[in-house]
C-alpha positions as CSV (number, residue, x, y, z in Angstrom):
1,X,-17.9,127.3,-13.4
2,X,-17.8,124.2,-10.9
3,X,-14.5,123.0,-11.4
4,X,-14.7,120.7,-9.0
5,X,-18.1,119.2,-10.2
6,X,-16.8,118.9,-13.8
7,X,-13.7,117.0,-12.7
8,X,-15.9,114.9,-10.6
9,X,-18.2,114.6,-13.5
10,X,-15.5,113.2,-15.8
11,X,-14.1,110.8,-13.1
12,X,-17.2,109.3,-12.8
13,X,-18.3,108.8,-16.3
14,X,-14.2,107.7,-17.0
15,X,-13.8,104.0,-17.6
16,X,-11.3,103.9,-14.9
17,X,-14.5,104.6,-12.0
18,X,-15.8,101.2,-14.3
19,X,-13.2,98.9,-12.5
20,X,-14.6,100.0,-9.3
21,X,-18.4,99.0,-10.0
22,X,-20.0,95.9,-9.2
23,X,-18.3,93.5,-11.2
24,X,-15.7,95.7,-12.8
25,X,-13.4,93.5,-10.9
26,X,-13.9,91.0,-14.1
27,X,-13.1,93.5,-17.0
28,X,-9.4,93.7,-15.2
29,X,-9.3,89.9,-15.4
30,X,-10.0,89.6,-18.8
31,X,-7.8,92.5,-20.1
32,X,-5.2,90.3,-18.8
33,X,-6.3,87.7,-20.1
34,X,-6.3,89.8,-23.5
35,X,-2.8,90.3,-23.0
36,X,-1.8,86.8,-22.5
37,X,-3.1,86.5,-26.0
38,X,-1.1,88.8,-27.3
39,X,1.6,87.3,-25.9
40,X,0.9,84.2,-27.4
41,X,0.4,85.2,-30.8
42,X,2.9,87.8,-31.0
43,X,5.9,86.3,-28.5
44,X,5.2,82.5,-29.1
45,X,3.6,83.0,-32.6
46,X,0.4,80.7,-31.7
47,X,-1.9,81.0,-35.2
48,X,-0.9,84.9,-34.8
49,X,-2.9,86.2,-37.6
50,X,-6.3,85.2,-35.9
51,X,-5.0,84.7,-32.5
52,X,-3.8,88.9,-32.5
53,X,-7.2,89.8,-33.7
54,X,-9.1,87.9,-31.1
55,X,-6.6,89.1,-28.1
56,X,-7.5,92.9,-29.3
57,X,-11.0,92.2,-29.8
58,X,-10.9,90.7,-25.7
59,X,-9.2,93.7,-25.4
60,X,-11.6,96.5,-26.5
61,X,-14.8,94.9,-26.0
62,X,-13.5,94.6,-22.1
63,X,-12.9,98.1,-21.7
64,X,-15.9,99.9,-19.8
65,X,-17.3,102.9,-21.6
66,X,-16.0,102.1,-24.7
67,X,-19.3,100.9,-26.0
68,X,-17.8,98.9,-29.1
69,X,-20.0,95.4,-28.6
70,X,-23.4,95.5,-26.8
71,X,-24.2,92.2,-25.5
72,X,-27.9,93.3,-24.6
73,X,-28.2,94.1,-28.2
74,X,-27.5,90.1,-29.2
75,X,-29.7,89.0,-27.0
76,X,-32.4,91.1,-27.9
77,X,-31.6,89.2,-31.4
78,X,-31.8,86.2,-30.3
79,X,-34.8,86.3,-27.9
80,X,-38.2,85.0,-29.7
81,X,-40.3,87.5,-27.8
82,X,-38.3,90.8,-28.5
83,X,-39.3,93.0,-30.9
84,X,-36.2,92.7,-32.6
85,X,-35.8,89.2,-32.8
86,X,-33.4,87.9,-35.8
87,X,-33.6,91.4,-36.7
88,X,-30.0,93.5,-37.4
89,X,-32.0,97.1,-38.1
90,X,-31.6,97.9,-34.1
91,X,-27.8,96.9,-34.2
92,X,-27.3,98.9,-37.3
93,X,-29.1,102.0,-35.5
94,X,-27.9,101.5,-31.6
95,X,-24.7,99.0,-31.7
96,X,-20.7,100.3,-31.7
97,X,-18.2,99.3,-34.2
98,X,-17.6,95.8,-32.9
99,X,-21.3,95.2,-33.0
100,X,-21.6,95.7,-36.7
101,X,-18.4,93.9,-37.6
102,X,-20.0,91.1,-35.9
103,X,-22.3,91.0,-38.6
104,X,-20.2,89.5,-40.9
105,X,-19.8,86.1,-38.1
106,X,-23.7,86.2,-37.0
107,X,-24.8,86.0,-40.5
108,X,-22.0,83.6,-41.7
109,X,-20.3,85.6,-44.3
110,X,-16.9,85.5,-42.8
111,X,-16.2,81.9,-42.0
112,X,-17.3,81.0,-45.4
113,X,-15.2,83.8,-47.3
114,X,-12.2,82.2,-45.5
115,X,-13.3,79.2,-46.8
116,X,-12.8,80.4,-50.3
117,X,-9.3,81.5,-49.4
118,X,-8.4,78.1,-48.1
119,X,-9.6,76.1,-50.9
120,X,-7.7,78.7,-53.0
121,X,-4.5,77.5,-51.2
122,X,-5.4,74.1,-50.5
123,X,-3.7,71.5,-53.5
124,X,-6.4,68.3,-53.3
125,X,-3.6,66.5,-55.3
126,X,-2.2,64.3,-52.6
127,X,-6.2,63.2,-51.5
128,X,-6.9,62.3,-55.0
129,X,-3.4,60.1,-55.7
130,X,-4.1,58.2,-52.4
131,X,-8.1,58.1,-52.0
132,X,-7.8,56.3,-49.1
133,X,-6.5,59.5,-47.2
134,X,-10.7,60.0,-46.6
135,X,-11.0,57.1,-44.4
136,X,-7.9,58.8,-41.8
137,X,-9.7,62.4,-42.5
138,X,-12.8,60.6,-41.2
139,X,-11.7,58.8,-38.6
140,X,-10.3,62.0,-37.0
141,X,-13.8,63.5,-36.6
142,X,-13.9,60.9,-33.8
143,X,-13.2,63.1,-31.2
144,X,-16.2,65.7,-32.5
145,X,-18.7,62.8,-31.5
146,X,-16.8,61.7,-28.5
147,X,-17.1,65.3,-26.9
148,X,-20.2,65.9,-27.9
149,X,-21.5,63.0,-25.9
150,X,-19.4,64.0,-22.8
151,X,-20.8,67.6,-23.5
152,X,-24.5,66.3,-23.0
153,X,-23.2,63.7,-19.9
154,X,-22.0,67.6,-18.4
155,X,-25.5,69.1,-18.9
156,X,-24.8,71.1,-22.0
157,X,-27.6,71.3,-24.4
158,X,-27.5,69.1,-27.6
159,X,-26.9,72.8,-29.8
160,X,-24.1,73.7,-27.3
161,X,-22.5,70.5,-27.7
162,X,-22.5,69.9,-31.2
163,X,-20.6,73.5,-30.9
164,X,-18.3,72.2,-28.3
165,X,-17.8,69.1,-30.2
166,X,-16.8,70.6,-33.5
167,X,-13.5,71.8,-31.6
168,X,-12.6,68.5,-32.0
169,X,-12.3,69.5,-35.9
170,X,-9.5,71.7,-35.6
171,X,-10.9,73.9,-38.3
172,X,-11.5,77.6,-36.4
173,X,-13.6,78.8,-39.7
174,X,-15.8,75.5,-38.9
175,X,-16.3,76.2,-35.2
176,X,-17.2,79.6,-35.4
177,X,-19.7,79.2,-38.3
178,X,-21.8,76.2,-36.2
179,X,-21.4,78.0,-32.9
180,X,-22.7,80.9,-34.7
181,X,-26.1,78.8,-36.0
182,X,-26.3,76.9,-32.7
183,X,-25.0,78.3,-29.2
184,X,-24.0,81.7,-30.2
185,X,-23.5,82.8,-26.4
186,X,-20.8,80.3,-26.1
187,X,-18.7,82.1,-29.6
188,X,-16.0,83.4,-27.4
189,X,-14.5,80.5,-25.6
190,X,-15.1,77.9,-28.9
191,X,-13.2,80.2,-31.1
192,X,-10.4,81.2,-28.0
193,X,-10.0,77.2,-27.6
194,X,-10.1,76.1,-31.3
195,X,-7.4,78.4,-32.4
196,X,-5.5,78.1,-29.2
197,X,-5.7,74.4,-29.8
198,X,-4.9,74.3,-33.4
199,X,-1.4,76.9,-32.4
200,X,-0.5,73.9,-29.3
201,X,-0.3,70.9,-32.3
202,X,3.3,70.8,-32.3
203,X,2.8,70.2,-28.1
204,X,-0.6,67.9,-28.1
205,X,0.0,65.5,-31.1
206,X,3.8,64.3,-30.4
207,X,3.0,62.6,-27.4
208,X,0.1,60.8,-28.6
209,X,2.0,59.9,-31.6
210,X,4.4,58.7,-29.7
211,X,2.3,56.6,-27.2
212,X,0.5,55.1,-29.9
213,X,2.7,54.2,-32.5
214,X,6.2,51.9,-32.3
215,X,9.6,52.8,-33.3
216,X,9.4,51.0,-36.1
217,X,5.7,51.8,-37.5
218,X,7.2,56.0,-37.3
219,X,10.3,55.0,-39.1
220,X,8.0,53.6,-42.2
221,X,9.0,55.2,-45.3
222,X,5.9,55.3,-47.9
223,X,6.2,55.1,-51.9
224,X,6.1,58.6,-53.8
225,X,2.5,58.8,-55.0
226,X,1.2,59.1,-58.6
227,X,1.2,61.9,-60.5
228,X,-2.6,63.5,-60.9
229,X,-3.3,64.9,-63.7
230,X,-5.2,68.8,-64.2
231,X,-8.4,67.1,-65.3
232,X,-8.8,65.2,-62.2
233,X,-7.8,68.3,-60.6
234,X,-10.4,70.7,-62.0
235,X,-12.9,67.8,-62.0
236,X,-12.8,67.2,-58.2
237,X,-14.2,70.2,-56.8
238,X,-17.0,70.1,-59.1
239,X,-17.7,66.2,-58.2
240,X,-17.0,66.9,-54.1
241,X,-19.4,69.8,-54.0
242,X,-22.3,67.9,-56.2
243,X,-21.6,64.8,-54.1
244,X,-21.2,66.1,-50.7
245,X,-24.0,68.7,-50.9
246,X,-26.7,66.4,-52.2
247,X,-25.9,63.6,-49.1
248,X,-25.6,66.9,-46.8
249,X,-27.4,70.3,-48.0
250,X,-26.6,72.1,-44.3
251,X,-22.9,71.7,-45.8
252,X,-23.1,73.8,-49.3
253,X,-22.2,76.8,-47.0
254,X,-18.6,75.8,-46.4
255,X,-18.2,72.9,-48.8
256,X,-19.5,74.9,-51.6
257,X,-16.9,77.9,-50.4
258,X,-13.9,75.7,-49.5
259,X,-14.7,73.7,-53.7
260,X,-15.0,77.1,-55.3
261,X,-11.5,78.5,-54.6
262,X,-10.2,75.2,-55.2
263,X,-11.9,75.5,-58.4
264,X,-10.7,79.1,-58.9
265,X,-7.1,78.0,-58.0
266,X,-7.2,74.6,-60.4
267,X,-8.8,76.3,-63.6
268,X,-5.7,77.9,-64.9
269,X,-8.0,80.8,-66.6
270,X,-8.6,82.6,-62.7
271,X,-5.1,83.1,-61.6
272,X,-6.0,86.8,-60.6
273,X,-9.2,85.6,-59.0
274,X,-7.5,82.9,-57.2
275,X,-4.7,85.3,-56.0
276,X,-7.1,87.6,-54.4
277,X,-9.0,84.9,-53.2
278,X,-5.4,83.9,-51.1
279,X,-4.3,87.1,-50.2
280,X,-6.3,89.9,-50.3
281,X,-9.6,88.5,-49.3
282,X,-8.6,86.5,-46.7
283,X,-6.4,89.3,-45.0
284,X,-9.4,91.4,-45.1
285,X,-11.6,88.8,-43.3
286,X,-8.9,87.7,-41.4
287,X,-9.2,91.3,-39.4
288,X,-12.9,91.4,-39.4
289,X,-13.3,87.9,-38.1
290,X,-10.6,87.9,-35.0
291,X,-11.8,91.4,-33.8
292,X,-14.8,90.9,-33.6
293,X,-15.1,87.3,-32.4
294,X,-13.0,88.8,-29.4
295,X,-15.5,91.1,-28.8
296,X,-17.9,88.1,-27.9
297,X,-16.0,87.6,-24.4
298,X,-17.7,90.4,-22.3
299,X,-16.2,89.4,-18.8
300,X,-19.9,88.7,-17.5
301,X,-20.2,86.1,-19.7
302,X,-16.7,84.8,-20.2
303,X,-15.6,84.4,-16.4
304,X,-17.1,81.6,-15.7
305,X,-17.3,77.5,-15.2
306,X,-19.0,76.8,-17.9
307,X,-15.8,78.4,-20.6
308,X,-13.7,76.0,-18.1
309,X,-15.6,73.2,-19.3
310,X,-15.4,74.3,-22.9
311,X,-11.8,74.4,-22.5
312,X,-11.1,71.2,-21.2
313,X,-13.8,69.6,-23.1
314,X,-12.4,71.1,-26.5
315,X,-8.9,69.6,-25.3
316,X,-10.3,66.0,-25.2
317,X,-12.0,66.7,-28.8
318,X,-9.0,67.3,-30.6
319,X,-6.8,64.7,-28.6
320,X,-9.3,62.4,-29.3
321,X,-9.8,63.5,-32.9
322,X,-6.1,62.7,-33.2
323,X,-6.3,59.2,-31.5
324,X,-8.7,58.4,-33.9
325,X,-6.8,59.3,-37.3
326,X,-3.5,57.3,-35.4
327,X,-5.5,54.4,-34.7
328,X,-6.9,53.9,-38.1
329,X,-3.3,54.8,-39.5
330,X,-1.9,52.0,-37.4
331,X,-4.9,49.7,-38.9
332,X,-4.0,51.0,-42.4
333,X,-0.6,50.1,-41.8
334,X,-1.4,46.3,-40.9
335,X,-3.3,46.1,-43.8
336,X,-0.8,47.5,-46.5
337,X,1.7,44.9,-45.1
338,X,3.8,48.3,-43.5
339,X,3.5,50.1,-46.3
340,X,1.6,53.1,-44.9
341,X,3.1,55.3,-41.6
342,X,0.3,55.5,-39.2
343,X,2.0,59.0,-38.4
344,X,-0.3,60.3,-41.2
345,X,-3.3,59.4,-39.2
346,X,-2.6,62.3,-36.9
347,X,-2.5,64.9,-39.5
348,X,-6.5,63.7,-40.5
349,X,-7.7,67.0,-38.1
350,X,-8.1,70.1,-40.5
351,X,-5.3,72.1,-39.1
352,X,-3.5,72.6,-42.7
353,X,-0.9,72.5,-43.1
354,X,0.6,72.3,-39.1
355,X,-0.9,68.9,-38.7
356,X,0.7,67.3,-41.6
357,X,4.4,69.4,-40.6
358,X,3.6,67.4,-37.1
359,X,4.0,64.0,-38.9
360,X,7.0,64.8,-41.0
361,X,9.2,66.0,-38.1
362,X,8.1,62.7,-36.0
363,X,8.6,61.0,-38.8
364,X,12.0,61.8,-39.6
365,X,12.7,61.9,-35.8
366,X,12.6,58.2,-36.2
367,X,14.0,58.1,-39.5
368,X,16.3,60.9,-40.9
369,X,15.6,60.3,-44.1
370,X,11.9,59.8,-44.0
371,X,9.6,62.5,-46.1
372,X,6.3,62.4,-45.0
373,X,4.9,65.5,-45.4
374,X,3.2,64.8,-48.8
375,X,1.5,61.8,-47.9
376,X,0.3,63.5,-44.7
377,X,-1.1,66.8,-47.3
378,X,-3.7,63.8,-48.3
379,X,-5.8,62.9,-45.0
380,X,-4.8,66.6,-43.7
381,X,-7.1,68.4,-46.7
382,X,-9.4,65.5,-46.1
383,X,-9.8,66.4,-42.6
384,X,-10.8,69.5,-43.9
385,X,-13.6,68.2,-45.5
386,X,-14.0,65.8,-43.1
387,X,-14.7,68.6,-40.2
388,X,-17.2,70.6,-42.6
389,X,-19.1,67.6,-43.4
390,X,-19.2,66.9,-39.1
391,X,-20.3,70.3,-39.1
392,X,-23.5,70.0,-41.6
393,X,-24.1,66.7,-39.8
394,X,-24.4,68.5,-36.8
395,X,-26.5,71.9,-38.3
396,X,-28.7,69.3,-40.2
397,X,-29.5,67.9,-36.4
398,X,-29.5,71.0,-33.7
399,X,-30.3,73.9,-36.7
């Protein structure tokens, strides 16, 4: 027996002799850059349950030899001329484990299953006392619109900006789900930037809010809103999804979602239904979706100027999308006679519940005994539907 050749054998086929190939220099970079997402969620505790998932996924799918995610596999899938073309029989046959949890993203399923969960958790009670919460939810889509356009001025194509754009949203479900129907090569630095993003709002929006409001506009203290009653509660859902999906039909996929476990949570009759729908269905997808959204950042791909671009360009989404909830706060504020805090404004981007947090700890930085986070709940679930509603726009478009 060659003992020799058999060791030799086994160094070579290792995933160590991997590093030194052509290019194997990039699957080092990106496990480091795997671990600096781990670091993040675990040590700084940035959006930990997705951002964990993601890190690993980067993790594994950057590892050579472990044959977990098969890029050539996806393209085949997506490539008009291949025999396999929007066809999942070949990943099912030849793909790893990360290809087939991947699956679940490609076709949609996960994005909107989370969807359920957060309409299960999400109380519509401050939107529907204060009505006018829709206006700040929309005007925080501005920045979705603004990067798109600057995506297009940077040579993007109008599919991968509309993906780019949606960053702008702060709602990861949202990004991944259009990026998935649009630009689904660009998956892994969207998702990596919108949940980094949505973890960095206690460090973006302060500043903003602070540049663009007075002293004496954050110190505002707003009048407790009226009670709603469970009618309008259980009504609502049913009246959003009729209303919303007939304007927009490319939006029944998360507004439908995102209305039925409000629905499920509102009833009074489903409390084990909504229960799962809060807990153990959106751990389970919570796993699914981070890993195997990491698994989209094969260094070949990834390393690049182009993920650069995303990055920065999904920076200027969401501090645009901010400027615009603040600046329509502020008008709101004029308006009312300085009734309403334009603090609110900021928390119109769908990051629930983080954004609204943001504007009660400003708020009560300028006042002590200023309560804002109610008030903020209203265009802060509105942004949520503000963002899917961008997002159908946008499918309705590029799809």
């Amino acid at each position: 027996m060659d003992v020799l050749g058999t060791l030799a054998k086994l160094v070579q086929e290792s995933g160590f002799a991997g590093f030194l190939a052509e290019g194997g220099w990039k699957n080092l970079v990106m496990i480091a850059v795997a671990c600096v997402l781990l670091y993040l969620g675990i040590g700084k505790k940035f959006e930990p349950l997705l951002m964990v998932g993601i890190a690993f996924g980067v993790l594994l799918t950057n590892i050579p030899g472990a044959g977990l995610y098969h890029m050539e596999l996806w393209d085949a899938f997506l490539d008009p001329a291949s025999e396999f073309y929007h066809s999942y029989g070949h990943v099912l046959t030849e793909g790893g484990l990360l290809d087939i949890l991947y699956i679940g993203v490609k076709a949609g399923i996960y994005p909107c299953l989370i969807f359920i969960g957060i309409g299960a958790m999400t109380d519509f009670g401050p939107l529907i006392a204060r009505p006018s919460s829709l206006i700040l939810g929309a005007a925080a889509q501005l920045g979705v619109f603004l990067a798109f356009f600057g995506a297009i001025l940077l040579g993007f194509t109008g599919p991968e900006a509309a993906s780019i754009g949606i960053i702008g949203g702060a709602d990861g479900p949202t990004a991944i789900l259009t990026t998935t129907r649009l630009a689904p090569h660009l998956l892994g630095p969207i998702a990596i930037a919108a949940y980094s993003y949505m973890a960095l709002i206690p460090l973006i929006q302060p500043p903003l809010m602070r540049a663009l409001t007075t002293e004496k506009e954050r110190q505002v203290k707003m009048e407790q809103a009226r009670e709603v009653s469970k009618v309008e509660k259980i009504v609502f859902p049913i009246l959003v999804s009729v209303f919303v999906i007939l304007l927009i039909p490319s939006t029944a996929p998360l507004i439908g979602c995102l209305m039925f476990g409000n629905l499920l949570r509102e009833t009074g009759v489903t409390e084990r239904l909504s229960d799962t729908a809060q807990n153990a269905l959106m751990n389970i997808v919570t796993l699914f979706l981070g890993i195997s959204v990491g698994a989209t950042t094969v260094a070949s791909r990834f390393l690049s100027l182009q993920t650069i671009a995303i990055v920065v360009l999904g920076l200027v989404a969401f501090s645009l999308s901010t400027v615009g909830g603040l600046l329509v706060g502020k008008l709101m504020y004029h308006l009312s006679g300085g009734k309403i805090n334009p603090l609110i404004g900021s928390a119109g981007v769908s990051a629930v519940p983080m954004a609204a947090r943001v504007s009660q700890m400003e708020g009560q930085k300028a006042n002590p005994s200023n309560f804002l986070l109610m008030h903020a709940m209203g265009p802060n679930v509105a942004g949520v539907i503000g963002s899917a509603i961008a997002a159908g726009f946008l499918l309705a478009v590029f799809g």
